[in-house]
C-alpha positions in Angstrom: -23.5 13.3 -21.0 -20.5 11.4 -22.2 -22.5 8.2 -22.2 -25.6 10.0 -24.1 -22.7 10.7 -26.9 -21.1 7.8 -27.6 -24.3 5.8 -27.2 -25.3 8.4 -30.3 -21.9 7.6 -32.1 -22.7 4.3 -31.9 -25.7 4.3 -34.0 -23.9 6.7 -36.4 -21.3 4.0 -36.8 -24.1 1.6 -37.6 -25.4 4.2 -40.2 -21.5 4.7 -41.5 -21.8 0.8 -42.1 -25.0 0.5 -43.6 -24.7 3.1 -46.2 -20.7 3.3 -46.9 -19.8 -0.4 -45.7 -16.4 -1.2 -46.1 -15.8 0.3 -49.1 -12.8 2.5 -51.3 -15.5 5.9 -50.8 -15.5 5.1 -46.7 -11.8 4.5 -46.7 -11.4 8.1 -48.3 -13.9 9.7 -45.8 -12.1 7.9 -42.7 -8.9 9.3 -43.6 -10.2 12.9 -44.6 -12.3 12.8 -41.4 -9.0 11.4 -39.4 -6.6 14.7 -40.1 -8.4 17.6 -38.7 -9.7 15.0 -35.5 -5.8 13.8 -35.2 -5.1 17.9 -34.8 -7.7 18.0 -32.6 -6.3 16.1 -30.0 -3.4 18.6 -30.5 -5.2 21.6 -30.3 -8.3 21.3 -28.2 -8.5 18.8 -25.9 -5.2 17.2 -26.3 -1.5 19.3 -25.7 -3.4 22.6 -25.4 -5.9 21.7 -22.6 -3.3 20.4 -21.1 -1.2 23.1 -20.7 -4.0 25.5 -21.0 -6.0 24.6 -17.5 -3.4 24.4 -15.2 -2.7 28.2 -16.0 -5.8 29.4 -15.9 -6.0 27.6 -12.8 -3.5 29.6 -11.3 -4.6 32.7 -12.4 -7.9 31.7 -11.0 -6.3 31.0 -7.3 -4.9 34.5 -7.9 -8.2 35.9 -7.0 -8.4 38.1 -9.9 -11.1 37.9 -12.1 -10.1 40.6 -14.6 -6.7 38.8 -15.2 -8.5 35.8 -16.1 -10.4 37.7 -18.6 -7.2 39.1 -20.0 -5.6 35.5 -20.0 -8.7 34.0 -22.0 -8.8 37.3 -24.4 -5.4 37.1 -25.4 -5.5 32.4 -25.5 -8.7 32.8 -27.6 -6.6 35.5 -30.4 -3.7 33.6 -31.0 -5.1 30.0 -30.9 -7.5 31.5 -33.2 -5.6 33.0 -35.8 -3.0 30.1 -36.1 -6.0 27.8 -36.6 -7.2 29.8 -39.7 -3.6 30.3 -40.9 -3.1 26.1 -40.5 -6.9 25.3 -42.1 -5.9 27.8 -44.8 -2.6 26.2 -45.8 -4.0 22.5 -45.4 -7.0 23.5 -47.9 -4.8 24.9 -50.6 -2.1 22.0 -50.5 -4.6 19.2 -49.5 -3.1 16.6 -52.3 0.3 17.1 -50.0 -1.1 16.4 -46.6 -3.7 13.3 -48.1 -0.3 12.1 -49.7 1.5 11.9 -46.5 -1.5 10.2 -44.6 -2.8 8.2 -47.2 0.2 7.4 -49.1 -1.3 3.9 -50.9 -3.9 5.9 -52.1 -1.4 7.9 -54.0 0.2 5.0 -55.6 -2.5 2.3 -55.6 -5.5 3.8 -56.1 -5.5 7.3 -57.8 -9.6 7.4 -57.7 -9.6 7.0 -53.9 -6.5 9.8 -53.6 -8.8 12.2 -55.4 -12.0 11.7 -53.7 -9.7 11.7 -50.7 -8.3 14.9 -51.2 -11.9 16.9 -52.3 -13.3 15.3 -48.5 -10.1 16.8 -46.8 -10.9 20.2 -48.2 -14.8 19.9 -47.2 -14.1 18.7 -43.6 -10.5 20.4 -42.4 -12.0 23.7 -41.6 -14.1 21.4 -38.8 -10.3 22.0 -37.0 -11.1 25.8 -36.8 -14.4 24.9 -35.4 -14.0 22.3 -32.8 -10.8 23.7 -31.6 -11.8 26.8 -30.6 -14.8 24.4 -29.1 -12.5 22.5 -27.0 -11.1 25.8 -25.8 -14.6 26.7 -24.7 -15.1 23.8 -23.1 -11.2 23.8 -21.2 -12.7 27.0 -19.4 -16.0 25.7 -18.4 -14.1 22.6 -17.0 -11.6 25.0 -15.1 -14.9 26.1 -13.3 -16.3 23.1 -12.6 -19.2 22.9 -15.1 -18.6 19.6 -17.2 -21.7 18.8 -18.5 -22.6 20.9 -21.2 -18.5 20.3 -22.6 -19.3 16.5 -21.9 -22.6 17.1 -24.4 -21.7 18.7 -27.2 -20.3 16.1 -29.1 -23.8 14.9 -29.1 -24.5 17.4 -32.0 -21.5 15.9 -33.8 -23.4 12.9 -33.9 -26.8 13.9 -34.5 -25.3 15.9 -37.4 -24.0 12.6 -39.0 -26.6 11.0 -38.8 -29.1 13.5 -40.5 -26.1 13.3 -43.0 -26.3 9.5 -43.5 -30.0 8.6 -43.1 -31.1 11.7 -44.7 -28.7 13.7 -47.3 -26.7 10.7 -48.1 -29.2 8.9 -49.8 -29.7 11.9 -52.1 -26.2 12.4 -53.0 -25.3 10.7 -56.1 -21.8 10.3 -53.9 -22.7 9.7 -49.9 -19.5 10.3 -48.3 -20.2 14.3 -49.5 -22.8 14.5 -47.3 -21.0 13.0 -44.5 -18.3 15.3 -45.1 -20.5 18.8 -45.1 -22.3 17.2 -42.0 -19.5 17.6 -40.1 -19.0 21.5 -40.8 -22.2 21.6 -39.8 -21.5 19.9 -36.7 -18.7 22.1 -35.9 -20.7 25.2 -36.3 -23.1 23.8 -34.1 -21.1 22.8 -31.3 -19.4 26.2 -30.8 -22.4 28.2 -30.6 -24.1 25.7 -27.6 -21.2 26.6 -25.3 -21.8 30.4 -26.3 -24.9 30.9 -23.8 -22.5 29.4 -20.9 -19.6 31.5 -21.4 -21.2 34.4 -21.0 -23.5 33.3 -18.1 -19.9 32.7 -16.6 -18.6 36.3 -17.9 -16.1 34.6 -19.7 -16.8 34.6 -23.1 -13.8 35.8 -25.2 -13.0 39.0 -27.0 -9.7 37.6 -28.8 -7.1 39.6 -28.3 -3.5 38.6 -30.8 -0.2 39.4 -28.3 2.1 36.2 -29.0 4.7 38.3 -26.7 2.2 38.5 -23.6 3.8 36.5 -20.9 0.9 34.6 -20.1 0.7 33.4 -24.1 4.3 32.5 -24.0 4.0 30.2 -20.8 1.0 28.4 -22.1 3.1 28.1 -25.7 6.3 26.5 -23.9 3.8 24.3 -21.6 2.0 23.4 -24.7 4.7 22.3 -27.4 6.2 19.4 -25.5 2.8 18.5 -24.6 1.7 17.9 -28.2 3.6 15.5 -28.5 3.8 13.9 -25.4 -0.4 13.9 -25.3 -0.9 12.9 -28.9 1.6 9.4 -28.9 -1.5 7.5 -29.2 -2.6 9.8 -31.7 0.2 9.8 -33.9 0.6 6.1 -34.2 -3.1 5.6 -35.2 -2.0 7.9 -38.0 1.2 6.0 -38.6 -1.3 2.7 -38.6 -3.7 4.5 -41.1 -0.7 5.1 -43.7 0.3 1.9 -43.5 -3.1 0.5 -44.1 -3.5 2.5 -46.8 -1.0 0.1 -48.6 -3.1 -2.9 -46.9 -6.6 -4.2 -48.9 -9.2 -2.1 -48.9 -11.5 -2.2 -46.3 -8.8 -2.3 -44.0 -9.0 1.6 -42.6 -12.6 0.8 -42.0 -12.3 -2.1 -40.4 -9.6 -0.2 -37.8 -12.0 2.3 -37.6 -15.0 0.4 -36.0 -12.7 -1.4 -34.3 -11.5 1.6 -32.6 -14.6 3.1 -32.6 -16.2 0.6 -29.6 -12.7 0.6 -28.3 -13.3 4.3 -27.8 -16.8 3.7 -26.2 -15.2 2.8 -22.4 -12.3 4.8 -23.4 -14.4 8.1 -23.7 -16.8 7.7 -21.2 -14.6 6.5 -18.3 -10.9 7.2 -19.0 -11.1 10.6 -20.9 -14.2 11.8 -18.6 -12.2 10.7 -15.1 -8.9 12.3 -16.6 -11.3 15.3 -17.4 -12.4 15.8 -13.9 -9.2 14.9 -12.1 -7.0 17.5 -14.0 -8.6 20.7 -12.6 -8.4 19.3 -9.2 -5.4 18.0 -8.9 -4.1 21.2 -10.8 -6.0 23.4 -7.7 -4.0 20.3 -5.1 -0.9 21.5 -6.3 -1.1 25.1 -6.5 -2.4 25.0 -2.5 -0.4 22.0 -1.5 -2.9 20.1 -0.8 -2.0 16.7 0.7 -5.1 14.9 -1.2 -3.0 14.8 -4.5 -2.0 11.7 -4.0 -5.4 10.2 -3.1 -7.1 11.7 -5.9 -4.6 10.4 -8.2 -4.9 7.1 -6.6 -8.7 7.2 -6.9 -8.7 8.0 -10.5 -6.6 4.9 -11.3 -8.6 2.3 -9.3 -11.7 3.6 -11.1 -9.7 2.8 -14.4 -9.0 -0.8 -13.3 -12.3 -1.5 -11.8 -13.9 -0.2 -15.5 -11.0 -0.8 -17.8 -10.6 -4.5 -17.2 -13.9 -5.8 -17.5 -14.7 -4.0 -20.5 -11.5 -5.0 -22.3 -12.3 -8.4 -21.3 -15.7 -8.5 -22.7 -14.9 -6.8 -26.1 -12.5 -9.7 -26.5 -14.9 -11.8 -25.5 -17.9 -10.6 -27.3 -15.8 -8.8 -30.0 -17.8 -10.9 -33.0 -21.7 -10.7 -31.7 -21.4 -6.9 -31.0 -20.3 -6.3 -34.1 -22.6 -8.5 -36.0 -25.1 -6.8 -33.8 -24.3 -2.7 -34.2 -22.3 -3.1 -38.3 -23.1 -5.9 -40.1 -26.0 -4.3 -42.2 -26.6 -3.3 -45.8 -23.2 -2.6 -47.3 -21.0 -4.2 -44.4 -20.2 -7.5 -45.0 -19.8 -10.4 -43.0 -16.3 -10.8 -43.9 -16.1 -7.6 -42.9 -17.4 -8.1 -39.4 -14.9 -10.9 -39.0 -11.9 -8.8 -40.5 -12.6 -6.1 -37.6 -13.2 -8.4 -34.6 -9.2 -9.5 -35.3 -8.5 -5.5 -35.0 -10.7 -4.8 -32.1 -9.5 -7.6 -29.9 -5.8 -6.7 -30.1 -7.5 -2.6 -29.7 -9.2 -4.3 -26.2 -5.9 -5.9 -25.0 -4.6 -2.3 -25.0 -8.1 -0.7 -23.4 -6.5 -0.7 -19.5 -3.5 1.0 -21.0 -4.9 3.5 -23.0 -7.2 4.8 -20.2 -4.5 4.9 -17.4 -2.4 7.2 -19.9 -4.8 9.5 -19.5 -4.7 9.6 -15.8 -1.3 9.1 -15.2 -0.6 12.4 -17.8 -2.7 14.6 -15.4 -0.2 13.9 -13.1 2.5 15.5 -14.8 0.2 18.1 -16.4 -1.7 19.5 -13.6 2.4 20.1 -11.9 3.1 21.8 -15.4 5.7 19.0 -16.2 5.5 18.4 -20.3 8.8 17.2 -20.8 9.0 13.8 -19.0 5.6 12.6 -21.0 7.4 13.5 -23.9 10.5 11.7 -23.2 8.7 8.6 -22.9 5.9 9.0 -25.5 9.0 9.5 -28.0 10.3 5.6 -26.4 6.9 5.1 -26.8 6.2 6.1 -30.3 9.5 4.7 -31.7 8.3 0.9 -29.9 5.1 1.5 -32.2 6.4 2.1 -35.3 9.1 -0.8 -34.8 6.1 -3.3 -33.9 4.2 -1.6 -36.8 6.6 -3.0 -39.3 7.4 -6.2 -37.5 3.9 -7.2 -37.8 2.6 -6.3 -41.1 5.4 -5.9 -43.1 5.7 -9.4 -44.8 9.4 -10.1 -43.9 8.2 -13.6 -41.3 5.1 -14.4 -43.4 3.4 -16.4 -40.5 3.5 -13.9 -38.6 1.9 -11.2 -41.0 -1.3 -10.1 -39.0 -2.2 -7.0 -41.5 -4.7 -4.5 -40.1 -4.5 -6.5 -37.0 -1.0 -5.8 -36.2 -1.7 -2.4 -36.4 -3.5 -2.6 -33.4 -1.6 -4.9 -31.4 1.1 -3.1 -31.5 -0.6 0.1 -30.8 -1.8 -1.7 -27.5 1.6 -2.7 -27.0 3.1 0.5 -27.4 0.1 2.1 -25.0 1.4 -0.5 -22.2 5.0 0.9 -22.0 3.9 4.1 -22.1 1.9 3.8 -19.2 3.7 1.7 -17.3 7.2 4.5 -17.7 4.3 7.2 -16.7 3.9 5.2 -13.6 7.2 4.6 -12.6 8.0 8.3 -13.0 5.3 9.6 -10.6 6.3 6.8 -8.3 9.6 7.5 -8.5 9.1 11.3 -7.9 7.4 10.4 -5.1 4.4 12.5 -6.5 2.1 9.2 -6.2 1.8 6.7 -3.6 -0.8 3.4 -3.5 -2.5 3.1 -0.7 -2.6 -0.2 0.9 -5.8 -1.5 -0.1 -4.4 -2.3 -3.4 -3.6 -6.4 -2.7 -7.0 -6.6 -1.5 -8.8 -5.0 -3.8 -6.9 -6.3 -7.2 -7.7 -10.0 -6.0 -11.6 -9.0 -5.4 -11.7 -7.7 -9.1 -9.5 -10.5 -10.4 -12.0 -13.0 -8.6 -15.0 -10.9 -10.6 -13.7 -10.5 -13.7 -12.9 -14.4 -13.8 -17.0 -15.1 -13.1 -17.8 -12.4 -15.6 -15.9 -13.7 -17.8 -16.6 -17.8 -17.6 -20.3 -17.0 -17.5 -20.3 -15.2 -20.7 -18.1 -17.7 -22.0 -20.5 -20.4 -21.0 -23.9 -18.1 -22.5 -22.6 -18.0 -25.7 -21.5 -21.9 -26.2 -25.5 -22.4 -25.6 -26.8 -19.3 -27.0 -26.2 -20.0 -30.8 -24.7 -18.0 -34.2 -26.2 -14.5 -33.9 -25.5 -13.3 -37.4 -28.6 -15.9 -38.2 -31.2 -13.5 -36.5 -32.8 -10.6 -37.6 -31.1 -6.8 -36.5 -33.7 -6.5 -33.8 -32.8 -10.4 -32.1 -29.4 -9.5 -32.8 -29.4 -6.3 -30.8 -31.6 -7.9 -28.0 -29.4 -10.8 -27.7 -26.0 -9.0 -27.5 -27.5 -6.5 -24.8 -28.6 -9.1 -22.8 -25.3 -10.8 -23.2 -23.6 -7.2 -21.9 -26.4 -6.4 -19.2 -26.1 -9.9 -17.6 -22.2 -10.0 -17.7 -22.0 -6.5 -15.7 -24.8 -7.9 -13.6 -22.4 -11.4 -12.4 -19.4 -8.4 -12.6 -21.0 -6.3 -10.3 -22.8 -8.9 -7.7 -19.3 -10.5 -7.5 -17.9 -7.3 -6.4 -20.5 -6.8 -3.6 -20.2 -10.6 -2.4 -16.3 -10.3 -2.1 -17.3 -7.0 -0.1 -17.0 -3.7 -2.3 -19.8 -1.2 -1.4 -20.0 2.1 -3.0 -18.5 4.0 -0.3 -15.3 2.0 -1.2 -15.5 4.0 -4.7 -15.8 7.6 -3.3 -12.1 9.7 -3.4 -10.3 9.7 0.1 -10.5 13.3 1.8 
């Protein structure tokens, strides 16, 4: 279901770039669209499902299914009213919150502050919306049922895409469309996961009691957690306002590059983190001994996806976007802009998807400090980078929008790699012994993925001469043939699929 959505985001990106390009007017939506998704994270599927599912999970091993009823009541009241009290505040002082985010605008570009600031108003209340969605979808995960969570960004994307193909060209400015498209969406994706709840028994009757005990542990679980889940978040946001001073096109070409970043990102790491934090939230809770394991499973699923994928987006970072972007009003300047972006994004790809394993492993034991403690090392590493790379005081090496990304990647590897030695160190998590073994058979596979690809494309020609549909053949073939030498590698130096399956 995951797949079936960002296969559809995809082709709203390519929409985006066709009729915004890489313009002021998508600069403005990017960032209006970027506030209420950065609070998101915080609020739905970020600190708060964090903090939120391991609860529940206990109070589900209590046996009691009128408790959990009580528990959801009284989550769904007072997530729910400070989610109309934050909208409301962020709607009436809008110019204040577009100044902080897209400072450059403010002092660059009044035009693009204004139209900035009318989006943000128009698409914030999608917060409310998609919050409250997430929360849906934290309790259907708790029992097991990930699909229908997994789909409903789907209507997200199907709602953009009316709005671009459809309204948009109607609109004597597009990016309005865009940005009531993705009310729209959030209306839409709340009322899909309605049907379920109830089949479940489980739909809320909100219920505001910030004193009940079970809202106050959820509340100290959670606000560590925001921040400790949200370190990548936050230094996007840090990158945005700093692009804001950069040329324009520069959030848009960030944002595409991101956007395919986010492809293997969302349908492997956040989907295995997804299923792996109810489980090993249940492991704990009964002391079961397969904690380690599953942790251990989760991760070499990350490396045996993460790697070649960040390999081939460095690889093939210029042909896919020529393929999916470079249409209508997105340039071919632009497509070369975002390939620096998205290749520095793809050295970071392995790091970024273990964080959101490795954080499940503090989670699901309702540790939110020590991910905090090291997303504020973390963070602070970021912003450092940030200003060593684009700031202009070594001029050669001033990488702009690009720098933004590398050091995000940068920041994402010593993140990880002090989540790692934590849980190691805790003795929480302990590799098995078929790690030698099986990081040289996907080192060996990787290397033939990569050198065939590499040899394809010295023979296979420019593809930003051929027409969209030659373009999109080409590239897919490129992609279907690399994880075709990836896989058959794999299987020569001996991994079946009973290798993949969690030890029990």
């Amino acid at each position: 279901m995951t797949m079936i959505s960002r296969v559809l985001g995809l082709v709203r990106d390519v929409l985006f770039a066709r009729f915004l390009g890489a313009e002021a007017s998508a600069d403005a939506f990017y960032v209006a669209f970027k506030i209420p998704n950065f609070l998101r994270r915080l609020f739905a599927e970020g600190a708060f499902a964090q903090a939120f599912v391991p609860v529940l999970s206990e109070y589900r091993a209590q046996g009691s299914q009128e408790a959990v009823r009580n528990f959801i009541d009284r989550i769904a009241g007072c997530l729910g009213s400070a989610l109309i009290m934050i909208s409301v505040l962020v709607v009436v002082a809008a110019p204040i919150f577009t100044g902080v985010f897209g400072m450059g605008f403010m002092f660059n570009n009044p035009e693009k502050f204004q139209l900035t600031t009318e989006l943000l108003r128009i698409t914030f209340p999608y917060l409310l919306l998609i919050s409250l969605t997430g929360f849906a979808g934290s309790i259907l995960n708790s029992y097991d049922q990930f699909a229908v969570p997994a789909f409903t960004p789907v209507l997200l994307n199907i709602s953009l895409i009316v709005a671009a193909a459809v309204v948009s060209p109607m609109m004597q400015e597009p990016v309005y469309a865009l940005a009531w498209g993705v009310i729209v969406a959030g209306i839409l994706q709340l009322a899909f996961q309605v049907p379920f709840l109830l089949r479940l028994g489980l739909l809320p009757h909100p219920k505001v009691d910030w004193g009940d005990e079970s809202v106050t542990k959820v509340l100290k679980l959670m606000a560590p957690a925001m921040f400790g889940v949200s370190v990548g978040q936050i230094n996007l946001l840090f990158d945005t306002i700093l692009a804001s001073f950069l040329p324009d096109g520069s959030i848009t070409w960030l944002y595409f590059s991101d956007r395919l970043t986010e492809l293997p990102l969302g349908v492997f790491g956040v989907g295995i983190a997804t299923v792996v934090l109810p489980n090993l939230s249940r492991q704990f809770i009964s002391g079961a001994q397969r904690y380690s394991a599953t942790l251990d499973w989760a991760l070499r699923m990350i490396m045996l996806i993460g790697f070649p994928a960040a390999l081939a987006l460095v690889v093939l970072a210029e042909p896919i976007l020529f393929a999916l972007f470079q249409y209508g009003e997105y340039r071919p300047v632009d497509v070369q802009m975002s390939s620096y972006s998205l290749r520095a994004y793809a050295l970071g790809l392995v790091a970024f998807m273990m964080i959101k394993v490795l954080a499940s492993g503090y989670f699901s034991r309702q540790d939110t400090r020590t991910p905090v403690r090291i997303g504020i090392i973390a963070m602070v590493v970021n912003m450092g980078m940030n200003l060593l790379f684009v700031l202009p005081f070594h001029f050669y090496w001033q990488m702009g929008h690009a720098g933004l990304a590398l050091a995000t990647s940068c920041s994402a590897f010593l993140n990880a790699g002090l989540l790692y030695r934590g849980l190691r160190r805790e003795k929480v998590y302990q590799p098995d012994d078929l790690w030698l073994r099986f990081g040289g058979q996907m080192l060996i596979a990787n290397i033939a993925m990569v050198a065939f690809l590499l040899i394809v494309m010295r023979y296979m020609g420019d593809v930003s001469s051929l027409e969209a549909y030659g373009r999109i053949v080409r590239v897919l073939s490129l992609c279907v043939a690399g994880i075709g030498i990836y896989v058959f590698t794999l299987w020569v130096m001996g991994i079946r699929p009973r290798h993949l399956r969690v030890a029990s």
